[in-house]
C-alpha positions in Angstrom: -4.5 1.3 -79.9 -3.1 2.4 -82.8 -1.8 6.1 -84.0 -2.4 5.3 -87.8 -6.1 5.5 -87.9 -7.7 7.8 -89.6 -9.2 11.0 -88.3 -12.7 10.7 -89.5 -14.2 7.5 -91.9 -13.5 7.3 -95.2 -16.6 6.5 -97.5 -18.8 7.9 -99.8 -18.5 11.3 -100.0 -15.3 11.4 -97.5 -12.4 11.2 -99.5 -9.0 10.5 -98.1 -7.4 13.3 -96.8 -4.5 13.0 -98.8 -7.0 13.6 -102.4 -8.5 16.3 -101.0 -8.5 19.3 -101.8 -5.6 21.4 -100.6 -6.4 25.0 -98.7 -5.2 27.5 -101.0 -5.2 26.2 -103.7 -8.2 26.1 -106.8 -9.6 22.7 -107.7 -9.4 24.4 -111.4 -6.3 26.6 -111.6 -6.6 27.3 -115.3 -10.1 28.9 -114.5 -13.0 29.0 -117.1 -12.3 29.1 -121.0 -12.5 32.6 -122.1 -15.5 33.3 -124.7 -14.5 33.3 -128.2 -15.5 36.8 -129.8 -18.7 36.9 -131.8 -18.9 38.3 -135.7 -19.6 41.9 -135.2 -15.8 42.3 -132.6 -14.6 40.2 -135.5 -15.6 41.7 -138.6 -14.7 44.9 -136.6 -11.1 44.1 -136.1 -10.7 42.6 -139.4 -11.9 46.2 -141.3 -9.8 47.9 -139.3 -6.5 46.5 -140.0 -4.1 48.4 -141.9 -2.8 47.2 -145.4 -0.3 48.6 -147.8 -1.3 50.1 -151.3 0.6 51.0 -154.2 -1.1 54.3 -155.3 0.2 56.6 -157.8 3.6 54.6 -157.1 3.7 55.4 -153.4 2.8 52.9 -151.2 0.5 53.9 -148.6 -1.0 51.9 -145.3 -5.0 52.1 -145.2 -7.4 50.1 -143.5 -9.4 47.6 -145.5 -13.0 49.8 -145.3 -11.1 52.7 -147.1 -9.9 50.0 -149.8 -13.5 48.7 -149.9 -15.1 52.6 -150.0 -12.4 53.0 -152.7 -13.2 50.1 -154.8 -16.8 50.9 -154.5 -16.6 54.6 -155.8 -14.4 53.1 -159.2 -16.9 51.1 -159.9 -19.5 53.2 -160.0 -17.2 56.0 -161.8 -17.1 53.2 -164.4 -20.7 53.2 -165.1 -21.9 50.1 -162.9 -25.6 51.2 -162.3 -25.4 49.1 -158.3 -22.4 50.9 -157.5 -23.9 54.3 -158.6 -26.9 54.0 -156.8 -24.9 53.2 -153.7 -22.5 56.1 -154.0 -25.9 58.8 -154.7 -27.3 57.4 -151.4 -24.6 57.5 -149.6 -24.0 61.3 -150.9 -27.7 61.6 -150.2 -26.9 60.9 -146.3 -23.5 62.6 -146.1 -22.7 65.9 -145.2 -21.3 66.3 -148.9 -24.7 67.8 -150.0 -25.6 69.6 -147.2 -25.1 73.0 -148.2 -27.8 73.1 -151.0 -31.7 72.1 -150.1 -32.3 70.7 -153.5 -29.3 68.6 -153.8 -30.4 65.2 -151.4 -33.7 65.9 -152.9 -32.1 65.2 -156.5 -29.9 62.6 -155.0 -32.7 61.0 -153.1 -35.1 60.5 -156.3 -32.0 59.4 -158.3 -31.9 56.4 -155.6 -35.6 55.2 -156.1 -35.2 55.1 -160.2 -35.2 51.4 -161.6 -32.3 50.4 -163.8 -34.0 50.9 -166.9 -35.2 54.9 -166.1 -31.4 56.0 -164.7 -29.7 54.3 -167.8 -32.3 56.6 -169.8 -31.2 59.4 -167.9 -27.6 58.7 -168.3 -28.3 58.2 -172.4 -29.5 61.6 -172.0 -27.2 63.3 -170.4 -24.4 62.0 -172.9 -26.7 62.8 -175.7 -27.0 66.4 -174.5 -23.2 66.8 -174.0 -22.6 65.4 -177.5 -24.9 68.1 -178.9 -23.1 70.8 -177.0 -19.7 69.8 -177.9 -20.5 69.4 -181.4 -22.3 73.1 -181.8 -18.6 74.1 -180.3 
């Protein structure tokens, strides 16, 4: 007989030896595709990162949620009643106003005025300092 026949029959199912798969070695040797990284890792990584600012004519490196907390406190020092009310309740939360008891209470009810009721209060205030300065 002959010496060339092979081992076991080839068929369905029974692939020829030589396209087999080899012993030590993976049948997928890049392995599975890693996962890609979902929004909050993202948006995470992003706010961290450093940038450089020119402030005061010094260029500094801060990360972009100081830039943001920085843009967000100028606009309400300009007057921008959103901004404002952001800032109080932020204040509100913070340990900034922890050492009086009335002063989160203050902050707190600023927070739940509507637009109309806190620009009223802010005409006030300005009125009142007019009046003082012009009695100087």
């Amino acid at each position: 007989m002959a010496s060339n026949e092979p081992t076991y029959e080839v068929g369905y199912g029974k692939p020829p030896q030589s396209t087999q798969f080899q012993k030590g070695r993976s049948g997928n040797p890049n392995g599975r595709p890693k996962r890609t990284a979902g929004f909050g890792p993202l948006f995470e990584k992003v706010i961290r990162q450093l940038v450089v600012v020119n402030e005061q004519g010094r260029s500094k490196r801060i990360s972009l949620m100081e830039v943001i907390v920085m843009q967000i406190v100028k606009k309400a020092a300009t007057g921008n009643l959103p901004f404002i009310r952001l800032v109080l309740a932020q204040i509100a939360n913070s340990d900034l106003m922890r050492g009086g008891s009335a002063g989160p209470q203050i902050l707190e009810d600023l927070t739940k005025l509507s637009d109309e009721e806190l620009s009223a209060r802010y005409a006030e205030r300005i009125n009142y300092a007019v009046r003082i300065n012009s009695q100087r």
